[in-house]
N, C-alpha and C positions, 0 to 999 in steps of 0.2 A: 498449317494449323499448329498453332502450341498446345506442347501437351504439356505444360506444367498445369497443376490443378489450384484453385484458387486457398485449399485447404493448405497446400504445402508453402504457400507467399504468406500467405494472412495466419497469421499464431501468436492469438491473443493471450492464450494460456503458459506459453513458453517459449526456448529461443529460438526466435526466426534468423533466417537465415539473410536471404534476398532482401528482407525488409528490415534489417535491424542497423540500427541509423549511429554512426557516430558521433557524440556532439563534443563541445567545446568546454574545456573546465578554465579556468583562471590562464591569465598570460598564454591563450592560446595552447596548451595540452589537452587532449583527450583527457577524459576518464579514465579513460583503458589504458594511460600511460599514468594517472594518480595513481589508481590502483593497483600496477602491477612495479611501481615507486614504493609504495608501502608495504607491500608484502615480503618486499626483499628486505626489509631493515628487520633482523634478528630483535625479542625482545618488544619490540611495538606492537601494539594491537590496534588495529584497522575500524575505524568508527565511519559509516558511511551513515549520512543524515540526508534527509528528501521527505518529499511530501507522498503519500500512496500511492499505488499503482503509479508509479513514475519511472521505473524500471532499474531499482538498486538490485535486488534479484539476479534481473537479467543481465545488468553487468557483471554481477559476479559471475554467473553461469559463463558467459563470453570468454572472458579473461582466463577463469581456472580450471574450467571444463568441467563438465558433469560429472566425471568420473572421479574427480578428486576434491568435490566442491560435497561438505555434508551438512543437509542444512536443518535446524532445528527451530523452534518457533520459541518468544518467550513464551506462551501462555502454556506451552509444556511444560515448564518449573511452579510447583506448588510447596516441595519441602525440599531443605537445602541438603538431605543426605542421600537425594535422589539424581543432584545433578551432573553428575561423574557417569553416574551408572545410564540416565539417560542421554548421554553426550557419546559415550561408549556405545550402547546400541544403534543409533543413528547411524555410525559406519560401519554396523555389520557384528560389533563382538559379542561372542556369545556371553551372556548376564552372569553366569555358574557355569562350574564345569566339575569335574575330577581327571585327574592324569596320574598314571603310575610310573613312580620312578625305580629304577633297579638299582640295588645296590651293589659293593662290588663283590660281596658273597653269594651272587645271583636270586637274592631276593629283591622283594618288590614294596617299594612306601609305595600307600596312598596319598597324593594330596590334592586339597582341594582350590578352587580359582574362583575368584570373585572379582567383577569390575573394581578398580580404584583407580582416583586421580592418577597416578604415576603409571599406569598400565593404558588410560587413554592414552598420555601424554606420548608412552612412547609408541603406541599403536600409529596414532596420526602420523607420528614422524616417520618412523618405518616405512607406510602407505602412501607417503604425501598427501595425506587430507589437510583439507583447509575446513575449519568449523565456521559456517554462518550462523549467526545467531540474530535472527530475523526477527522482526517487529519485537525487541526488546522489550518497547513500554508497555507492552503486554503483560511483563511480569511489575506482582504490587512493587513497592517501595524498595522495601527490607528483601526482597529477593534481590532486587538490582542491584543492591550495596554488594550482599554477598558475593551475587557473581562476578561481581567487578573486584572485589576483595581474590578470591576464587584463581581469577584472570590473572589477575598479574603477575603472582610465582609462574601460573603455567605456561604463557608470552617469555617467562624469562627462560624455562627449561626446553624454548624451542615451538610449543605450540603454536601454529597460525590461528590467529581468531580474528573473523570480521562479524562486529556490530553493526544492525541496522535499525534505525530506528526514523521516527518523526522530526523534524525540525524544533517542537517546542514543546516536545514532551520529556528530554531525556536527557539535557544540559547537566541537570544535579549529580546525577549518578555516573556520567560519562565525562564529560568538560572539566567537571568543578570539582572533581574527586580527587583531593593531596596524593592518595597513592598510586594516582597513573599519570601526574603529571609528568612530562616527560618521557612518556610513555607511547604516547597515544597519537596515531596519522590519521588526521579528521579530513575528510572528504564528504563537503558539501555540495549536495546538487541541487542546481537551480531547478525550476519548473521551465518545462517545456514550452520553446516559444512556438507562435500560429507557424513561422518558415519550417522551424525543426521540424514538427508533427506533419507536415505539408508533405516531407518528404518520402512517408511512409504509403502513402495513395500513388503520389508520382510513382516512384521507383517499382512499386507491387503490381500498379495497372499495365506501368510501362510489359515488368516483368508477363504476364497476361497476354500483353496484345490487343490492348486496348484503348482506349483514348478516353482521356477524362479532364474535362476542362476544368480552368483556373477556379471560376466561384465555385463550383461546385466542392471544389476542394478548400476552399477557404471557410466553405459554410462546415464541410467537416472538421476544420483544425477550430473550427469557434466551437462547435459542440461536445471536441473531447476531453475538454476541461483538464485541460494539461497533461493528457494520460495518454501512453503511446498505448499501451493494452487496450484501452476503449476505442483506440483509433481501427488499431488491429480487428477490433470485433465487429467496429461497424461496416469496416471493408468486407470481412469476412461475409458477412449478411447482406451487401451490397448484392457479391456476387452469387449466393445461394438466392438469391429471391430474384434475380435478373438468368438463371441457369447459365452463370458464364463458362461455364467448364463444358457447355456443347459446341460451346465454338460458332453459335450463331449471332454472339455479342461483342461488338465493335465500338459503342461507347456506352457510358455513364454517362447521364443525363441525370438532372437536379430534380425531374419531378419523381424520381425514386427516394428521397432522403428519407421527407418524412415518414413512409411504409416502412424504410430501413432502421432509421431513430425506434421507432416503435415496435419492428420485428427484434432488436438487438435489445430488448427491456425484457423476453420473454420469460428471463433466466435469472433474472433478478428480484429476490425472497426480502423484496423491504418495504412489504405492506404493514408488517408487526413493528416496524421500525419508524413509518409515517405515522401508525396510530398512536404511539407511546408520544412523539414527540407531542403530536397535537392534541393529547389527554393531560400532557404537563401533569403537576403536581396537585393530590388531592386537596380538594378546596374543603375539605367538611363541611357539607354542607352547605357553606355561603356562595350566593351565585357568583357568576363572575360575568364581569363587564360585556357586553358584547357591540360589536361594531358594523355599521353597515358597510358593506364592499361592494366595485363599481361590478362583479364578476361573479363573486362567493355566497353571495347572500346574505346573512350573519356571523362574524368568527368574533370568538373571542382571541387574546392577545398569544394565548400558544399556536391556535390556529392562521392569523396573522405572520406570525414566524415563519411558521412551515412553510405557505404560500410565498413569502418574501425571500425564501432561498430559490425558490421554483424560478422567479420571473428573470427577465432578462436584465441586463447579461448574465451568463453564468459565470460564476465566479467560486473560487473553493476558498477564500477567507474574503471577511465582511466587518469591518470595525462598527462601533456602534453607531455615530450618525450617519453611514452608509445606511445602516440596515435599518433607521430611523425615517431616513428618504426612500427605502424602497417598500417597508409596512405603510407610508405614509399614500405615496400611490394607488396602494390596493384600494384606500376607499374611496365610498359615495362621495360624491362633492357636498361639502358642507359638515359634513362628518366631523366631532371633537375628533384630536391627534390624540394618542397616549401619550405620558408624557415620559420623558427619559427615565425617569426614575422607576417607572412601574415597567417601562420596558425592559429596565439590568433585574428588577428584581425578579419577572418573571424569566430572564435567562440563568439569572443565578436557582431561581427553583426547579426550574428546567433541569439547570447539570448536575444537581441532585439526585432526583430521579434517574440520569442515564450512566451516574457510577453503580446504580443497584442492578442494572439489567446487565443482559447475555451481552457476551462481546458483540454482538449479532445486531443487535440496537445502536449500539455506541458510535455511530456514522456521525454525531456532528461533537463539539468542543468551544463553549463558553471561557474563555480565559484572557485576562487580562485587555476588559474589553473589544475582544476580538472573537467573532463568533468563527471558529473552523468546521470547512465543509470535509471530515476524514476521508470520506471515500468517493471520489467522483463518482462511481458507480451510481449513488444512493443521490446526486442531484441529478444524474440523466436520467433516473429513473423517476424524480421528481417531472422531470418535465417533460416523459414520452411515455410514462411503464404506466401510468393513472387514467381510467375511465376519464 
């Protein structure tokens, strides 16, 4: 009987061990060899770009280990005289202090200690931390400039800093910035192919003791929309709803997915995030168009949207006549099409509306005609977490 538990293979949350897959970057190099190439060059700041839950995180974590890896979010930065002081706390230093010094006539100064720039700088170094600075585009604009302003003296006095951020959110402020030119070791990661992701069910079930055939696993590498953590969770869920850890389970079988797709949505808070999107922008009053659907009933063209990320294939970016031929599916036969134009204009009113909401909303991205899906989470939830 194995006793590994299915909890200790499957770690959607954080870094697996048995199941943490290493892929391929350009000319054949790992990642794990990009990024531990950039860390050594003194002076550089480490820019890792990918699409969500794709697992730039978890590289870091792998490569620098948890103990010296300190990681901070953008949406932590709201005022620039705070970002020293919170970059310092994040590995431990106390915010204020007092300390008494003796003098050499056996008296005592007071003085006192406050986080600065130069006191992270050399704390990091002393500790060998290495600062992540995670979902970047989290912070507005004029924060980013800063930090990247910020960045660069302290890359020169020795700090390690890795950025992470979106693929097309963060060019301006990272890429295109004069004073990091020549600065900067950009590490791009591609989205996970169906083999890569395939490898995480193999290797965990193998790990198990179990047997889990090919479609079955193919239908999983098609449902986790590029995301080894969604992969990770729906194993995770495979094997709590099949009780694999009694040891009376010997395969996976395909008529458990669906239960598993659905049990693996339980935990997923994007019903405030469906309705915003499909409420779209206040119409004042004036109705809005609505269209008959072979499935839906009546939607108007925001609700049309929502439905057309939902249907198959999943996909986490969708350019506009993509997403023109899969609104166009949804209807009745005979049904008027909208027409392109009413469909940018209601996407462009759409990304209006979801720069006003919580980050919590903000799961898709309108730009340049390309509709992106941010968080697989929030399409697999589109198509297994819904009544």
């Amino acid at each position: 009987m194995n006793n590994r538990k299915a909890q200790d293979v499957f770690i959607p949350g954080a870094l697996p061990e048995s199941t943490y897959i290493t892929r391929k970057a350009k000319m054949n190099f790992t990642y794990e060899d990009r990024l531990k190439q950039a860390l050594s060059i003194n002076g550089y700041l480490t820019f890792i770009s990918g699409p969500s839950k794709i697992g730039k995180t978890v590289l870091c974590e792998k490569v620098i280990g948890l103990e010296n890896l300190v990681e901070v979010s953008g949406s932590d930065f709201r005022e620039e005289n705070q970002l020293w002081i919170e970059i310092g706390k994040r590995a431990g230093m106390p915010y204020k202090g007092a300390f008494f010094n003796k003098n050499t006539d056996n008296t005592s100064m007071k003085e006192t200690y406050e986080i600065s720039k130069e006191s992270v700088i050399a704390y990091y170094r002393e500790h060998e931390k290495v600062l992540l600075l995670d979902d970047f585009h989290y912070a507005d604009l004029e924060m980013q400039r800063y930090m990247a302003q910020q960045l660069k003296d302290a890359i020169r006095k020795g700090l390690k800093v890795i950025i992470a951020s979106l693929p097309h959110r963060s060019d301006d402020s990272i890429r295109n910035n004069p004073d990091l030119q020549g600065r900067v070791s950009i590490i791009d990661m591609e989205t996970w192919s169906a083999e890569e992701l395939m490898q995480i069910p193999k290797a965990g079930f193998k790990e198990l003791g179990i047997r889990i055939a090919e479609p079955v696993i193919e239908e999983l590498a098609s449902e986790c929309i590029c995301s080894p953590q969604l992969m990770q969770l729906i194993c995770l869920n495979i094997c709590i709803l099949e009780k694999v850890d009694t040891g009376n389970i010997t395969e996976i079988k395909q008529d458990i997915l669906k239960q598993a797709f659905q049990f693996s949505t339980l935990n997923c808070n994007y019903e405030q995030a469906a309705k915003v999107i499909k409420q779209g922008k206040n119409s004042r009053g004036m109705e809005r168009r609505k269209y008959k659907t072979q499935n839906y009933g009546e939607l108007d063209l925001y609700g049309l949207i929502l439905e057309s990320i939902a249907i198959d294939p999943p996909s986490s970016k969708i350019d506009s006549s993509q997403l023109a031929n899969r609104i166009n599916a949804l209807l009745a036969e005979g049904e008027e099409k909208p027409t392109s134009k009413s469909q940018k204009d209601y996407l462009a009113n759409l990304q209006e509306v979801l720069n006003l909401q919580e980050r919590s909303c903000q799961v898709i991205e309108w730009k340049d005609n390309v509709l992106y899906i941010m968080d697989p989470m929030f399409l697999f939830y589109l198509r297994w977490g819904r009544q």
